[in-house]
N, C-alpha and C positions, 0 to 999 in steps of 0.2 A: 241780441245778436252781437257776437262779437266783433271787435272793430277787423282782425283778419279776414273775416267772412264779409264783411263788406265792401274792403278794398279787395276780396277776389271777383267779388258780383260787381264793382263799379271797373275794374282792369279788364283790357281788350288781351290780355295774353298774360298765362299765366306759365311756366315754365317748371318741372319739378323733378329734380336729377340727384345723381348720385356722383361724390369725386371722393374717390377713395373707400373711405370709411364712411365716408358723411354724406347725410342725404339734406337734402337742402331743396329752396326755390326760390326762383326770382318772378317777380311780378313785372308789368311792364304796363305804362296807362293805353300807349300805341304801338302797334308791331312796327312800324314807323323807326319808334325808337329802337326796338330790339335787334334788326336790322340797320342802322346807323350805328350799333355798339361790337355789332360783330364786323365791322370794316376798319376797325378800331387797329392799331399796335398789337393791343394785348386787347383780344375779345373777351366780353364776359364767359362763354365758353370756347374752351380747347377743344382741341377733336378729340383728344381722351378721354372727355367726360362723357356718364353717361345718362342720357335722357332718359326718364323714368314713363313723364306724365306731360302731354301739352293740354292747354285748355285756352279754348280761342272764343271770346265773347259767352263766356259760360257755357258752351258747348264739349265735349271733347272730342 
C-alpha cells in the first residue's frame, strides 16, 4: 500500500480541487483543522477555487 493511500485511510478530510490549471489536494488529520485554516488571513482555499472531490472519514 502506498504511503498516500494510507495517509488518505488514516485523514478525517480529505479535500481535492482544481486552481486554475492545476488539480491538486489537501489532506487534513481533523476538519477541526481545515476549518481553523479557513478563518485564517489568507485561507487555504479562496472562493475562486474550485472543489472537485470531498471525502470525510473515507466516506464521500
Amino acid at each position: 500500500m502506498s504511503l498516500k493511500v494510507e495517509m488518505e485511510m488514516k485523514a478525517m478530510l480529505v479535500i481535492k480541487y482544481v486552481n486554475g490549471q492545476n488539480s491538486a489536494e489537501k489532506i487534513y488529520q481533523k476538519a477541526a483543522e481545515f476549518v481553523a485554516n479557513q478563518q485564517l488571513e489568507v485561507p487555504d482555499f479562496e472562493d475562486y477555487v474550485q472543489i472537485t472531490e470531498v471525502t470525510l472519514g473515507g466516506v464521500f
